[in-house]
Backbone as CSV, one residue per row, in Angstrom:
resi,resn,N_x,N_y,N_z,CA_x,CA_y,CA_z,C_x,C_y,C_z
1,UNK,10.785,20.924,-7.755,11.046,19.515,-7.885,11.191,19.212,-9.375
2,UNK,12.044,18.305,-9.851,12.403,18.314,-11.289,11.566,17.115,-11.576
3,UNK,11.144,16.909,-13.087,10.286,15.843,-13.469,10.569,14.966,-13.124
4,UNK,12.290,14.555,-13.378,13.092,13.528,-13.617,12.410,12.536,-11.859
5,UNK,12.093,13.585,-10.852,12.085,13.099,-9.644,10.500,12.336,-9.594
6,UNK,9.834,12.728,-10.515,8.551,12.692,-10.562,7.956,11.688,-11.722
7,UNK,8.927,10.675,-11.971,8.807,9.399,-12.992,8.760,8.112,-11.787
8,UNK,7.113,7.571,-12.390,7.125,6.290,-11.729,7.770,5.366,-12.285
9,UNK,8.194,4.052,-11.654,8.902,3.111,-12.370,8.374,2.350,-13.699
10,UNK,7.120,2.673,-14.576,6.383,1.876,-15.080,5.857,3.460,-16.072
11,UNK,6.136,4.588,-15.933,5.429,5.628,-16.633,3.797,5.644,-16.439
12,UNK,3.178,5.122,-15.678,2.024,5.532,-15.444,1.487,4.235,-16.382
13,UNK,1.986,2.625,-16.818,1.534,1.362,-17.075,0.639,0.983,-16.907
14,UNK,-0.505,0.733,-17.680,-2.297,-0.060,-17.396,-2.626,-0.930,-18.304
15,UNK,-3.628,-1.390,-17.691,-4.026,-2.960,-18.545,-5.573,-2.874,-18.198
16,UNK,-6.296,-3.111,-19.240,-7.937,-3.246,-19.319,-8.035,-4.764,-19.064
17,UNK,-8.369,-5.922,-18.527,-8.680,-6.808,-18.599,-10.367,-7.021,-17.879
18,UNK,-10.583,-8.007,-17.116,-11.938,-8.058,-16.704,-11.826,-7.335,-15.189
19,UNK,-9.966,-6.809,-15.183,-10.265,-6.169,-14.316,-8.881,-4.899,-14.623
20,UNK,-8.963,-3.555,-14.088,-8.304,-2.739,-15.106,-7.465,-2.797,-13.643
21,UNK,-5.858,-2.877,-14.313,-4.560,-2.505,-13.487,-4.086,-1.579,-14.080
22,UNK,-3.516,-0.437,-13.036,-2.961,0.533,-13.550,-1.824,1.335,-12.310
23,UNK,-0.362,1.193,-12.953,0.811,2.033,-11.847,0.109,3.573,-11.610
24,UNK,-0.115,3.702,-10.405,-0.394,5.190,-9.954,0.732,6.117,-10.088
25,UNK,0.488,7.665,-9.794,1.298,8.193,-9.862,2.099,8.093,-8.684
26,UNK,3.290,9.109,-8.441,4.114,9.006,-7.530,3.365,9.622,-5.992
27,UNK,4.061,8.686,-5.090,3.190,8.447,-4.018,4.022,8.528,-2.919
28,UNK,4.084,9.334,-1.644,4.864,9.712,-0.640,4.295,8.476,0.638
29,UNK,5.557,7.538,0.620,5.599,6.872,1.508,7.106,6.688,2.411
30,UNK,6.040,6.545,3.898,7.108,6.670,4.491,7.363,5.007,5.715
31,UNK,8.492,4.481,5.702,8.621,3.361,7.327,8.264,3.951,8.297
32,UNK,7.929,3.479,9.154,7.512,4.157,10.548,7.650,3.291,11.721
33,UNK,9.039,2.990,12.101,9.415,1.959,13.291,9.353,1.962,15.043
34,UNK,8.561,1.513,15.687,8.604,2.092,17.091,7.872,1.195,17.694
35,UNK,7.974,1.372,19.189,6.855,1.019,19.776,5.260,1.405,20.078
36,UNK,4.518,0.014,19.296,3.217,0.679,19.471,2.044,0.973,20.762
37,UNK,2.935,-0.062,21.435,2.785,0.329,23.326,2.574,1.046,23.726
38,UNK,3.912,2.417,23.500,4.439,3.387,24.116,3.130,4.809,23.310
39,UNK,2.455,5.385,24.826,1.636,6.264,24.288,2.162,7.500,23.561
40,UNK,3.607,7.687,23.817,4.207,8.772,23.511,4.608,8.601,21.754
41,UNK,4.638,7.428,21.567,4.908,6.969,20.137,3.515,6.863,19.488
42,UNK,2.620,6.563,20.101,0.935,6.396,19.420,0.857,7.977,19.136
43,UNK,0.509,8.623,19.888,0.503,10.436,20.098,1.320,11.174,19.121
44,UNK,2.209,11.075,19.246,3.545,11.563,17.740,2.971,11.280,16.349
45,UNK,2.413,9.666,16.396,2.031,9.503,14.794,0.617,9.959,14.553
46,UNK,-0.201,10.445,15.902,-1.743,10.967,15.787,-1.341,12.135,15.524
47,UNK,-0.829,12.975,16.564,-0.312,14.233,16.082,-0.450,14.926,14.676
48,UNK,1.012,14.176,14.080,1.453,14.039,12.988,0.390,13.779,11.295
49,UNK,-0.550,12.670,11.495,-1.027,12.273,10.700,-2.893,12.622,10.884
50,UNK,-2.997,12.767,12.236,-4.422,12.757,12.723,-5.148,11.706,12.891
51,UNK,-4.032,10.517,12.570,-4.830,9.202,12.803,-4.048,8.139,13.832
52,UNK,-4.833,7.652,14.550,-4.740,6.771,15.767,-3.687,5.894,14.753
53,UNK,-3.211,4.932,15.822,-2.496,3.559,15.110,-3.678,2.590,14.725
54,UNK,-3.119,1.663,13.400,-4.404,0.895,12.641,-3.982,-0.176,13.819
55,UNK,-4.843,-1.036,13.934,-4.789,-2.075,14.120,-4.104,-3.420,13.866
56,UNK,-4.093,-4.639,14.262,-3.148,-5.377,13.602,-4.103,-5.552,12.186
57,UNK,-3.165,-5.484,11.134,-3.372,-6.278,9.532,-4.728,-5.116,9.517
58,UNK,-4.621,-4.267,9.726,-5.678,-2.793,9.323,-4.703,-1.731,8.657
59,UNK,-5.591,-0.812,7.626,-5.346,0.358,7.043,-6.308,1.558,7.685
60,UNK,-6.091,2.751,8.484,-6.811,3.529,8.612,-6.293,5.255,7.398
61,UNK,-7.246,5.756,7.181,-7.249,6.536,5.961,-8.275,8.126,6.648
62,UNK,-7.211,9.018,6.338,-8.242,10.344,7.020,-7.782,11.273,5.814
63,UNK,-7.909,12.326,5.649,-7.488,13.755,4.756,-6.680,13.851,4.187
64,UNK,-5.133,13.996,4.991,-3.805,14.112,4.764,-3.365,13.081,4.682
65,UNK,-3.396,11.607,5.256,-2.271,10.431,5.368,-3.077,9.337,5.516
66,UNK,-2.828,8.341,5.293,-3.224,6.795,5.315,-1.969,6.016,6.149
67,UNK,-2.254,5.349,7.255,-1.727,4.519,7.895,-1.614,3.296,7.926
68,UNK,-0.660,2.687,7.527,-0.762,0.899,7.714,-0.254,0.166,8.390
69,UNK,-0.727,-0.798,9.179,0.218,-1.517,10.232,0.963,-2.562,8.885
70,UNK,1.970,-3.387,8.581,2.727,-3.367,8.362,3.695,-4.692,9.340
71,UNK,3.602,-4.485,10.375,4.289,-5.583,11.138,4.156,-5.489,12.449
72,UNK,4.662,-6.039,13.583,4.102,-5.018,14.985,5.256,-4.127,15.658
73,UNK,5.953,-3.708,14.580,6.669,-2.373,15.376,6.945,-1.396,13.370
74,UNK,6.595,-1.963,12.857,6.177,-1.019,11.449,5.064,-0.891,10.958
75,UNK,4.926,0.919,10.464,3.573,1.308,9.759,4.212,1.705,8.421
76,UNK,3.459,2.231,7.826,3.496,2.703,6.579,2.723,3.808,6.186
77,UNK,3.174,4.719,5.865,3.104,6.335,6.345,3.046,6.905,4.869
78,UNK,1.208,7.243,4.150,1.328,7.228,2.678,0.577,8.776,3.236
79,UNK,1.334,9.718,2.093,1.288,10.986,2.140,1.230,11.984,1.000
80,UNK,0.879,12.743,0.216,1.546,13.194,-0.717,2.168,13.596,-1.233
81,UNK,3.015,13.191,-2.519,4.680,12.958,-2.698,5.253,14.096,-2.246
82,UNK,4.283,15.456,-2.512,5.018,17.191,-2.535,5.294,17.206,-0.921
83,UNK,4.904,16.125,0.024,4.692,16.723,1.599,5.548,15.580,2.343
84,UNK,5.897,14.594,2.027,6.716,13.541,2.517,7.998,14.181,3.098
85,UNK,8.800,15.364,2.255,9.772,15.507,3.384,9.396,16.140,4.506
86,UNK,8.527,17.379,4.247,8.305,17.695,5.551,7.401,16.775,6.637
87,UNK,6.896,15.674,6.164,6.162,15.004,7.326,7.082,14.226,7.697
88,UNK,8.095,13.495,7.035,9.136,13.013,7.599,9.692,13.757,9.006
89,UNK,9.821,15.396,8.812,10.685,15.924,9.890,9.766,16.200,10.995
90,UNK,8.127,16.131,10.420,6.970,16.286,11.849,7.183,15.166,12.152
91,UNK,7.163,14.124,12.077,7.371,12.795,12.863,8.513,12.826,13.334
92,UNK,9.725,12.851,12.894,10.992,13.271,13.515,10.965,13.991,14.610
93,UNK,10.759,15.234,14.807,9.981,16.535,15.907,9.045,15.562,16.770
94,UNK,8.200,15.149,16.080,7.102,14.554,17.506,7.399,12.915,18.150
95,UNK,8.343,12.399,17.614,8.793,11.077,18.163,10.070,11.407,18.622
96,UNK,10.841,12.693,18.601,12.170,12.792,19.605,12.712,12.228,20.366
97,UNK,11.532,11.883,21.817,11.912,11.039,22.620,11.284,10.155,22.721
98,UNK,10.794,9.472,21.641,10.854,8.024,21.395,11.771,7.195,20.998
99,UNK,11.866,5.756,20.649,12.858,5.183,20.142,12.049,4.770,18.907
100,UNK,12.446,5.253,17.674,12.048,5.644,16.699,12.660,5.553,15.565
101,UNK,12.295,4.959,14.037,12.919,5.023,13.019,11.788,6.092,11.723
102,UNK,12.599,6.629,11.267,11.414,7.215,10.368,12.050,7.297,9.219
103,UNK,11.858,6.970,7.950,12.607,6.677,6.575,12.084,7.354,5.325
104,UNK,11.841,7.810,4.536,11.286,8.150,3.373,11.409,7.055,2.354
105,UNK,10.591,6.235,1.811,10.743,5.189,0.933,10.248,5.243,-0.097
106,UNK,9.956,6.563,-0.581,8.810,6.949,-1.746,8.921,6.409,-3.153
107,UNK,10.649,6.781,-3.267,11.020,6.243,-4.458,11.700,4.975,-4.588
108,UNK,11.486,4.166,-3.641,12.034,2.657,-3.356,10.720,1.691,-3.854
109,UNK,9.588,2.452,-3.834,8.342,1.723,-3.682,7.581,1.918,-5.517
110,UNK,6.988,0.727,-6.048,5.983,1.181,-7.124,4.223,0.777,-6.377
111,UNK,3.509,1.373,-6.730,2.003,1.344,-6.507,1.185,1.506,-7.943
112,UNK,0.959,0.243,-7.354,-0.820,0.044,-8.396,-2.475,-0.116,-8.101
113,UNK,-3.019,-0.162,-8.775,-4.388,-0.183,-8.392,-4.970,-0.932,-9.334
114,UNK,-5.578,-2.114,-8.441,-6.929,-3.052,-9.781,-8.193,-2.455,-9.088
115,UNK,-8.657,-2.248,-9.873,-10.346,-2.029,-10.346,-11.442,-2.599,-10.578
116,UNK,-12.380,-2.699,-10.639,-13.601,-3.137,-11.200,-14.058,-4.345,-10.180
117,UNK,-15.138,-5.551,-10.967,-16.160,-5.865,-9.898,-15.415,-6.400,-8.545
118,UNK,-15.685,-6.372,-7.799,-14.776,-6.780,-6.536,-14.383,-8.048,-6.588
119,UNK,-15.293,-9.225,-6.601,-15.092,-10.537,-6.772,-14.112,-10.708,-7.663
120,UNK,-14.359,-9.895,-8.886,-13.078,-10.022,-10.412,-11.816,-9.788,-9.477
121,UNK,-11.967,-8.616,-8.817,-10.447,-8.128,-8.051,-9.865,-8.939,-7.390
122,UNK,-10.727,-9.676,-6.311,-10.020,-10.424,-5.161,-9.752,-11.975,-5.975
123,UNK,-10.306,-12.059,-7.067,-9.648,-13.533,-7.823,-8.348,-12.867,-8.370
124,UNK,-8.124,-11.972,-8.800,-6.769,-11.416,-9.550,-5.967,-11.508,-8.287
125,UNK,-6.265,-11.089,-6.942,-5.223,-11.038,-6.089,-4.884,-12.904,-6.098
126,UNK,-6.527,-13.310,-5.716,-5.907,-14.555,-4.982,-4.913,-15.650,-6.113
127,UNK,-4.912,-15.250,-7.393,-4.284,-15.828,-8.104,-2.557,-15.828,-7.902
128,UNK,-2.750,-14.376,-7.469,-0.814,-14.506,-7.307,-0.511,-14.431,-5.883
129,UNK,-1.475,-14.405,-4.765,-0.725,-14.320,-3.727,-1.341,-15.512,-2.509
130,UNK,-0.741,-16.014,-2.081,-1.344,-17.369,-0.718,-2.370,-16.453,0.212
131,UNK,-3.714,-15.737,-0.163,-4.092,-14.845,0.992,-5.560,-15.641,0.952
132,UNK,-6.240,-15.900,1.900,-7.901,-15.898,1.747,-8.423,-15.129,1.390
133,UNK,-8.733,-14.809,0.515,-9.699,-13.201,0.106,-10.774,-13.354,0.047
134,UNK,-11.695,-14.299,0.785,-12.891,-14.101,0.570,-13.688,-13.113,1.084
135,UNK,-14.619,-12.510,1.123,-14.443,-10.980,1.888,-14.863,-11.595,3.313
136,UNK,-15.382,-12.426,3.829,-15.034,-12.865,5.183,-13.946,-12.537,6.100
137,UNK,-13.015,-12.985,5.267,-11.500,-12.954,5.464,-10.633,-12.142,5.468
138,UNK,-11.184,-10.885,4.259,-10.201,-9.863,4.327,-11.312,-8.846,3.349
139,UNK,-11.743,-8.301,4.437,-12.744,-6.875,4.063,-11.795,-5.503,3.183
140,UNK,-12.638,-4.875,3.694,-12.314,-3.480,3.188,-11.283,-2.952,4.590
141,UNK,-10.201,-2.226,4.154,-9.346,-1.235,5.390,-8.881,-2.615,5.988
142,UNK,-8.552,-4.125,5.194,-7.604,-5.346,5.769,-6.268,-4.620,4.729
143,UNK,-5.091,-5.390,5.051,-4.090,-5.195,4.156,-3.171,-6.598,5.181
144,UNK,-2.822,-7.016,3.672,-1.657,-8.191,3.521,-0.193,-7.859,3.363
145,UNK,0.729,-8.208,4.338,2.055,-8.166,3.607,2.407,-9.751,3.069
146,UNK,2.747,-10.226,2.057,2.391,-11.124,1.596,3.558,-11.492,0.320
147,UNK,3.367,-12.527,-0.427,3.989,-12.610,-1.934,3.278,-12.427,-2.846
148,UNK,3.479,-11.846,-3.762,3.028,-11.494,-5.188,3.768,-12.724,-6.084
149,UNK,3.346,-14.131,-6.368,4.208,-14.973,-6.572,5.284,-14.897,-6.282
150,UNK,6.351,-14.438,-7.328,7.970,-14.548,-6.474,8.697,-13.331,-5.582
151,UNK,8.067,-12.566,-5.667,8.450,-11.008,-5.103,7.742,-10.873,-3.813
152,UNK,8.057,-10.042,-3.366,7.320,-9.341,-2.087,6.736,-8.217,-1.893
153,UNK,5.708,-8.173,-1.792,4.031,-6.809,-1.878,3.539,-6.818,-0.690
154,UNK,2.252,-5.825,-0.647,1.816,-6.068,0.074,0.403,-5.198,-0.425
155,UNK,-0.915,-5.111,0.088,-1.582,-5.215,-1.181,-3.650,-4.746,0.256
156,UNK,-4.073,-4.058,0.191,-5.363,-3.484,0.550,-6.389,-3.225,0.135
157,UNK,-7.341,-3.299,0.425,-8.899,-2.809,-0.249,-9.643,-1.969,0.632
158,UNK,-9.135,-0.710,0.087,-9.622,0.580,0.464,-11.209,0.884,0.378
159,UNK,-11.703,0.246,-0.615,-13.430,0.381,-0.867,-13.582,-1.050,-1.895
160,UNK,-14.548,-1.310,-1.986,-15.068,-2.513,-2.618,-14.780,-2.453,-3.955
161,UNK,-14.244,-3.686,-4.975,-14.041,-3.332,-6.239,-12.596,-2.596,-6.330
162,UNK,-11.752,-2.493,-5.405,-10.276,-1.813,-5.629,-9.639,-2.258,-4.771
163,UNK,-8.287,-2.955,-4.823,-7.073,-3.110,-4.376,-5.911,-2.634,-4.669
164,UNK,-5.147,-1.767,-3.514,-3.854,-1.541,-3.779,-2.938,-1.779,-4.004
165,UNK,-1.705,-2.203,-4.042,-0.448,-3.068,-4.235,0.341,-2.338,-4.115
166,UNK,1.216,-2.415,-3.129,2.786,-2.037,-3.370,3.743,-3.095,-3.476
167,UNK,5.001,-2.727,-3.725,5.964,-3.623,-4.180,7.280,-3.321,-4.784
168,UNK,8.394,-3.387,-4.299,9.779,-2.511,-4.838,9.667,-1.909,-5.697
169,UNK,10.535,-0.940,-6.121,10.497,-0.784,-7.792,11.061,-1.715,-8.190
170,UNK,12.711,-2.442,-8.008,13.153,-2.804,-8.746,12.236,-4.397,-9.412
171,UNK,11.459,-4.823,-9.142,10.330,-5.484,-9.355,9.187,-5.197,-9.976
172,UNK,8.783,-3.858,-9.910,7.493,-3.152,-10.896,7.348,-3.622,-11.841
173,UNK,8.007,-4.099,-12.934,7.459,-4.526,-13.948,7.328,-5.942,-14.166
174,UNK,7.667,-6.825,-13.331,7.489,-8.331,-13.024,6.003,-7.926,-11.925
175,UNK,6.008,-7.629,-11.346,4.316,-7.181,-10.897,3.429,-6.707,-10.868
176,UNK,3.376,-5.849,-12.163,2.838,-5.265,-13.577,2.100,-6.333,-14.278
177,UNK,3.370,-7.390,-14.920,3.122,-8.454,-15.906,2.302,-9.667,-14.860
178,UNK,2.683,-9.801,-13.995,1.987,-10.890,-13.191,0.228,-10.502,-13.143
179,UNK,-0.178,-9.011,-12.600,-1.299,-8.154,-11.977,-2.162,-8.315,-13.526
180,UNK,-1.252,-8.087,-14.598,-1.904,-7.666,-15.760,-2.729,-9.303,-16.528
181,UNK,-1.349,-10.636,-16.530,-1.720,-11.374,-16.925,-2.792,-12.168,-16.503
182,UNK,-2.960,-11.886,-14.949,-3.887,-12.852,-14.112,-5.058,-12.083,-14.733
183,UNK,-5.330,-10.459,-14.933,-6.568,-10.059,-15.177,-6.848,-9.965,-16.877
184,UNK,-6.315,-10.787,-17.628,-7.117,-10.786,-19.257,-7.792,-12.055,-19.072
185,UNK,-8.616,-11.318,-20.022,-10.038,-12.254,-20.280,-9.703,-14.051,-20.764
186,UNK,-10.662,-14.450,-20.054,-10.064,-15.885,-20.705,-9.740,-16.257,-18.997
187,UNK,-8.766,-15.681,-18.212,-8.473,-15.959,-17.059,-9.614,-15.748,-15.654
188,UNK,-10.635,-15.456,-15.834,-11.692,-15.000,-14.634,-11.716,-16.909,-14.030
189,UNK,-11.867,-16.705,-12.691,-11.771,-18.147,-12.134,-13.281,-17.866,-11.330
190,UNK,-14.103,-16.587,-11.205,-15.212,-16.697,-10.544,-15.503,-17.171,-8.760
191,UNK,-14.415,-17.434,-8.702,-14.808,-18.253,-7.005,-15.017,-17.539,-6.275
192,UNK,-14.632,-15.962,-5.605,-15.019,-15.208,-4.983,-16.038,-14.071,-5.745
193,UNK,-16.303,-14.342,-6.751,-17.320,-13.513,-7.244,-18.625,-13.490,-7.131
């Protein structure tokens, strides 16, 4: 695989504020369109990934792959970047006779990660996006598809104190500058903290 393939949209971009944002490296994601009804389509993506279908507005997370529901006939199929084509073609192979879309979107997509105290985190989200984050509302293994002010993300809390974000590339650095500005000092709003 050549480097050139292996440049995130942002070079690996971070920001220390009261809460630290930073573009991850490159990250194997895949669409995953079907019916979630159909046991033969649940079975293909267990198969495949080892994990059941998430739930509605759930992330489930095992060894190899992280699953996200996404919409109610799309998941989101995060893998690592070196293994995305071939899991592309195990899902391909095990959804055959399903009615089925399966896409590679790896390099369509940028991913970030905020950090630090949780409350700090979920005010940085709730600043740019219309979500309740109080952890009532949206725990750990919830995920939003949502707005990132003017763009479109979508955004999880895998463990307490960290949220994910995805979001086009061609947008990465307008949701970089948004992620980064909400978290410098001076800006903490405290309400979910």
């Amino acid at each position: 695989m050549s480097e050139a393939l292996l440049q995130t949209a942002l070079n690996g971009a971070s920001s220390n504020g009261f809460v630290r944002v930073e573009e991850l490296g490159v990250q194997g994601m895949i669409t995953l369109r079907g019916d979630f009804n159909s046991a033969g389509f649940a079975a293909g993506v267990e198969k495949v990934t080892g994990l059941a279908l998430p739930a509605l507005r759930k992330v489930v997370a095992g060894d190899q792959a992280t699953v996200a529901w996404m919409s109610p006939d799309e998941l989101l199929v995060l893998v690592d970047y070196a293994t995305v084509d071939a899991t592309v073609a195990a899902l391909n192979e095990a959804l055959a006779e399903e009615h089925a879309l399966v896409a590679n979107v790896s390099d369509a997509r940028a991913f970030f990660r905020l950090s630090g105290d949780d409350g700090a985190v979920r005010d940085v989200m709730a600043k740019v996006a219309p979500v309740d984050l109080s952890p009532a509302a949206f725990g750990q293994g919830d995920i939003r598809r949502s707005r990132l002010a003017q763009v479109a993300g979508a955004f999880w809390s895998p463990e307490p104190g960290v949220m994910q974000v995805i979001c086009f590339r061609s947008v990465a650095q307008y949701a970089f500058d948004l992620l980064r500005i909400s978290s410098e000092s001076g800006g903490e709003v405290g309400h979910l903290g």
